[in-house]
N, C-alpha and C positions, 0 to 999 in steps of 0.2 A: 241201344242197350239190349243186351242178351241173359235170359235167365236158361242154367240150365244144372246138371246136379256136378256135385265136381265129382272127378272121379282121378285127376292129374295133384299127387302128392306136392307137386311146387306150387300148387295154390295155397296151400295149410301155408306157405310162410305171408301171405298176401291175409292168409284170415286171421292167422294170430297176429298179427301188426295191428287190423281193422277191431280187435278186439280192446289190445290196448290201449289204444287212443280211445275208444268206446266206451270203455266201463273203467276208469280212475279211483281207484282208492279199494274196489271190489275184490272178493279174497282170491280169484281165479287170477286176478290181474294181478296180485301178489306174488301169487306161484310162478310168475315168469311168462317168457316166451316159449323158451325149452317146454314148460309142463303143457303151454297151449298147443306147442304142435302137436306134441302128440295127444292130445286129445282130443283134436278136430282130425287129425290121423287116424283114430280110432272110427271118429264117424264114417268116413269113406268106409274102413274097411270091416265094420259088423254089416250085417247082413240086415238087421230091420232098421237101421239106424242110417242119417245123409245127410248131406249138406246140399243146398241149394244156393247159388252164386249167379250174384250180377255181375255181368260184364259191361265192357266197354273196351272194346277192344278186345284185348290179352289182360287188361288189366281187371283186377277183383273190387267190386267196388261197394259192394253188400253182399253180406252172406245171411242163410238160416242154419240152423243146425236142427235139428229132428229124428225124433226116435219112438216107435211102437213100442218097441220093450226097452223105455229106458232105466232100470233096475239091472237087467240081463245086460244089455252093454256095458254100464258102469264092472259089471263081473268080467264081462269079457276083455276090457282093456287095462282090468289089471292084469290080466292072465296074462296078455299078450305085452303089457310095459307094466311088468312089474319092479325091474330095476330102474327105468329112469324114473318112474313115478317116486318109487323111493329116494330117489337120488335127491330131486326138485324137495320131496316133503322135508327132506332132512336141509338141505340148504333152507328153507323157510323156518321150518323149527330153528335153526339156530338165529334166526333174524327175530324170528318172533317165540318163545316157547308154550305161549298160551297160544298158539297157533296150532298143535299137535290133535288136537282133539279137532276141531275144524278140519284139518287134511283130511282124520279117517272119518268124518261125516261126510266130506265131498268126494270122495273117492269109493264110499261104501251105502249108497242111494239108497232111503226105504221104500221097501216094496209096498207101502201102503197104497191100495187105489182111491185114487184121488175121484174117478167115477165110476157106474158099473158099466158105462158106456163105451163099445170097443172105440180107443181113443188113440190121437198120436199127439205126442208131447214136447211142444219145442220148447229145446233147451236153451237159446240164444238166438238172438236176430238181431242183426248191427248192420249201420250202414257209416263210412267211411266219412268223418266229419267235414273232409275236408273237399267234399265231393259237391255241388251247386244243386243237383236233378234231385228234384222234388217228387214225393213218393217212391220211393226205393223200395222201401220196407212193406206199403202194402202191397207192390205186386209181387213182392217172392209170395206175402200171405195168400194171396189168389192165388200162385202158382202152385202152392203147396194146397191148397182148396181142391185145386186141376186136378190134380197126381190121383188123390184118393177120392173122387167123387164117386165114383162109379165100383168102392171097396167096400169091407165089411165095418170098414172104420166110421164111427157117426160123428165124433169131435176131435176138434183140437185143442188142447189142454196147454196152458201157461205158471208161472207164476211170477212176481217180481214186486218188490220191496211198496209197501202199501203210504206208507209216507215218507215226504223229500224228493217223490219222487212223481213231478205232477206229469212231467209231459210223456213216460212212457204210459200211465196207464190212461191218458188223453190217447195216446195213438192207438191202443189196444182199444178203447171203448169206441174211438172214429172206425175203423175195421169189423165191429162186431160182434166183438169178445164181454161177455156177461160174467162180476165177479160172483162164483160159484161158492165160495166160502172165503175166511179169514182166518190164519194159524198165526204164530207166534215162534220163532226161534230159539233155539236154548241160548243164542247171544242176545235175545228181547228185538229182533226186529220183527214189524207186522209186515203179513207177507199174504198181497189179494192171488187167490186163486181163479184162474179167468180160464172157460171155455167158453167155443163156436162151433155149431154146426159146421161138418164141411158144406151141408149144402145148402145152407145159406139161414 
């Protein structure tokens, strides 16, 4: 197995597949295939923002996604898909229409900081259900540990749904991730906010 960052656009159809099957019922997963490529497309191409991808072969078999400024990205890839993004929002809206309000909250990220700790904040980490190899998920986290060791960055910053949801924040607490606080959604989900040292 090969970790490395993607930088080749034919993998976003390998990551947004890995997504789907990963996160079932999740409002990102809502929005389609279409909205995920491109917004794992965005990650390759902002400039503090990446993906990190397990291989196996050619094939993708876990990915991270990750971002320094991720407020400035979420701006920057409407900039740059502002039509499809509308395109997907408006196919959702008509599926759902109390969905509308949700679209412009995920697509327009609050710049609130979450620490005053220069941080990078991953956005999603999935590994491909259907994949046997145990530990996937924490060597991208090591590997993304690697990258910035030696930076001005001290943490790495998460968040994800604080109940129903036992075994991702089991994997986040096996890994070394400390929940930093607890917020609440304007849709009522509690939602643990978890940093880590990069270095250690």
């Amino acid at each position: 197995m090969k970790i490395q960052k993607a930088t080749d656009f034919h993998e976003v159809e390998q990551i947004a597949a890995i997504h789907l099957s990963s996160f079932p019922g999740f409002f990102l997963t809502f929005l389609g295939k279409g909205f995920l490529k491109y917004l794992y497309k965005g990650f390759i191409l902002h400039p503090d923002s990446g993906i990190l991808v397990a291989k196996k072969e050619s094939r993708v078999v876990g990915f991270l996604a990750y971002s320094t400024e991720l407020s400035q990205f979420y701006s920057f890839i409407l900039k740059r898909f502002f039509f499809p993004f509308a395109w997907y929002g408006f196919l959702g809206a008509l599926r759902s229409p109390k969905s509308i309000l949700r679209i412009i909250r995920a697509l327009t990220y609050p710049s609130a900081k979450k620490t005053d700790k220069k941080n990078i904040e991953i956005s999603s980490i999935a590994v491909d259900p259907n994949v046997q190899t145990k530990g996937i998920g924490s060597v991208l986290i090591e590997q993304l540990c690697e990258i910035f060791k030696d930076s001005e960055f001290q943490v790495i910053c998460l968040e994800t749904d604080a109940e129903n949801n036992d075994a991702a924040n089991a994997f986040y607490e096996k890994n070394g991730f400390k929940v930093e606080n607890v917020s609440e959604t304007p849709e009522g989900r509690r939602m643990n906010h978890y940093i880590r040292h990069v270095k250690g």
